[in-house]
C-alpha positions, 0 to 999 in steps of 0.5 A: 554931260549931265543926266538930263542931256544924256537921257534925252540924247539916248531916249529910245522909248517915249511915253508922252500924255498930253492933258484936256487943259493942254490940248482943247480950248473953250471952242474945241479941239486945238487943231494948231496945237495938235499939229504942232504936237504931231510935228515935233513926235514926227522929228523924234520918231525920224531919229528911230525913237518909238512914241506912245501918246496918252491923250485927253480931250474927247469930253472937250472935242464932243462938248463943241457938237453938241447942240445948244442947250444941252449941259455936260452936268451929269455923268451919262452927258459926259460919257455921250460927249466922250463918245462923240469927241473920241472919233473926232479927236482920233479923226484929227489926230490921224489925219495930221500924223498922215500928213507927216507920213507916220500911221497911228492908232487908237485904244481905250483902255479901263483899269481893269485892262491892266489890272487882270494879268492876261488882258494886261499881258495882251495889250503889252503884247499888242502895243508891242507889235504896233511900235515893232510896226513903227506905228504911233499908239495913241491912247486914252481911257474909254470913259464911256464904259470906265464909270470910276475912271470918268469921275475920279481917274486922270490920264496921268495915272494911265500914263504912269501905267502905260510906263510899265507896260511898254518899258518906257525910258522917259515919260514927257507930261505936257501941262497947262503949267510951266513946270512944277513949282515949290508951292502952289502959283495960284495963290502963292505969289512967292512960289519958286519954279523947280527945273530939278527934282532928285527926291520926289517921294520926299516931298510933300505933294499934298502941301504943294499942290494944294491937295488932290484936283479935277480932271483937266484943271491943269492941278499938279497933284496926279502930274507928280503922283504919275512922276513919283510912281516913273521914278520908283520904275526908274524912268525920269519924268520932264513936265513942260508947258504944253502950249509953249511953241514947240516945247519938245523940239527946244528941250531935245535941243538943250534947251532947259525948259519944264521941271525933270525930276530925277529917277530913284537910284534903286527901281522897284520890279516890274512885278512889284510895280503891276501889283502895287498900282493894278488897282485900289487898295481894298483895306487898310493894315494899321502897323505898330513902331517896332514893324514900321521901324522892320519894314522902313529899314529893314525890308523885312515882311510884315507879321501879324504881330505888327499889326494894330487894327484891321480897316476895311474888308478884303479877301486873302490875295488882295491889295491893302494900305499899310499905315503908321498909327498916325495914319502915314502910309507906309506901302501897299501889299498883297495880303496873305489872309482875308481881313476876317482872319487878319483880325482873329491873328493880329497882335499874335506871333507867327507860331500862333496862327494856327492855334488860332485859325486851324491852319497856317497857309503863310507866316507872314501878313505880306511876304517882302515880295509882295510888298511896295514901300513908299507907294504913290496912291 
């Protein structure tokens, strides 16, 4: 029995995110499409499995009501159109999983619902007690209110959050596109289809998407960014092609559709995993070799003597970048000193700092523990 079939067969726990591209049409919400969707979660949830849904579409769902005339070209029409499309999509959603017996609910949530420890600890807390109620927790980021996350952030990178905080085991990506291909099918005509992916922090997701794209074009780069940060949790990720008739069933029937890639064979904390993606880097630390060669093989903590240069300005206990000299990233830590003082010991032995700073709070830069290499930003 391959991994694959064995994952989907023991699956207790599934986060499925369903994109705007996927799930609205130029008319409006796809209401044949919802309840196809509904139908086959109802068939998952009847085996004892527990669903999360991560849904897009209430830009598209308010864009329909709103009157002739009116454009969605500014940010404050965008977030009215949101407002007024959220209860619509809600509306819809509640009343198709009535019809299948099941009870589901509805949260927004912004960045900084999971970047604080208790708010993050409270929705945990909260999901937990509606999956314990056997309820469908529908969610999606509050873009009324979540400005940065309305312009630039996708529910893919929710989803990958959302992982983390329910302790998934198997996150299912529903996109516009047939799975994931080994270079960009738009303007490849050679591009290759991938129906297996065992090393997805390998791979060059720049290169092979065409470099990051906006919200809801159907892009793969946040679908494979959100993939690569399931697999550092150890959960495999199944990217399929949402508007295929009822995709999820034929796949739980051994069907091999989409693209699944593969879990890292070590998953990182979940910890490590909340501190390095809660939010934004706020900096930059330049390494020199002999660190990045420390850090990459010997998982060691990065000392002021590594380091370079200093980018940017953070407070002691902050997120930061580490980059190669050529600008690779290397991982994201916590620093252990603000970027003023980081400037003042950089290039200096660990002995030195308080020579230099009048004290020495840590001899480290980023203690291993607050440290994730390879990190999906």
């Amino acid at each position: 029995m391959s991994n694959r079939t064995k994952t989907l067969r023991d699956a207790k726990r599934i986060v499925v995110k369903i994109g705007s591209a996927v799930l609205t049409t130029s008319e409006g919400i796809n209401l044949g499409l919802i309840c196809r969707l509904a139908d086959q979660l109802a068939t998952l949830h009847e085996r004892g499995v527990d669903i999360v849904l991560v849904s897009s579409g209430a830009v598209a769902a308010g864009r329909e009501t709103i009157p002739t005339g009116h454009k969605l070209n500014d940010l404050p029409a965008r977030q009215a159109a949101s407002s007024i499309g959220q209860s619509r999509l809600m509306h819809e959603y509640d009343e198709t999983f009535r019809r299948f017996g099941l009870v589901s609910s509805q949260i927004l949530l912004t960045r900084d619902d999971l970047k604080h420890r208790d708010r993050f600890l409270n929705v945990r807390n909260t999901l937990s007690r509606l999956l314990e109620w056997r309820g469908i927790p529908i969610i999606n980021e509050n873009d009324t209110v979540a400005v940065q996350e309305l312009e630039f952030g996708d529910n893919d990178t929710l989803a990958s959050l959302i992982l983390n905080v329910v302790e998934a085991d198997l996150f299912i990506n529903l996109t516009s596109a047939d799975g994931v291909f080994d270079k960009n099918p738009d303007s490849n005509d050679n591009a290759k289809h991938l129906s297996y992916i065992d090393n997805i922090g390998s791979l060059d997701l720049d290169a092979m998407c065409d470099g990051k794209t906006a919200v809801g074009s159907g892009g793969m780069f946040s679908k494979m960014r959100a993939a690569h940060r399931a697999a550092q949790l150890g959960v495999p990720t199944l990217i399929l092609a949402g508007r295929e008739r009822m995709i999820i069933e034929r796949v739980f029937s051994g069907e091999e559709c989409g693209t699944w890639i593969v879990p890292d064979e070590k998953s990182v904390s979940r910890r490590k995993f909340w501190l390095a993606y809660h939010c934004d880097p706020a900096g930059d630390l330049v390494i020199d070799k002999g660190a990045e060669k420390a850090l990459m093989a010997g998982g060691k903590s990065l000392l002021p003597a590594g380091i370079s240069s200093v980018i940017g300005t953070f407070k002691a206990g902050e997120l930061v970048r580490v980059v190669a000299m050529d600008g690779k990233p290397l991982a994201v830590g916590l620093s252990s000193y603000g970027s003023e003082d980081m400037a003042k010991i950089l290039g200096h032995k660990s002995d030195k700092i308080e020579t230099i700073l009048g004290k020495c709070p840590f001899p480290e830069a980023i203690h291993r523990d607050n440290l994730l290499l390879d990190a999906a930003l």
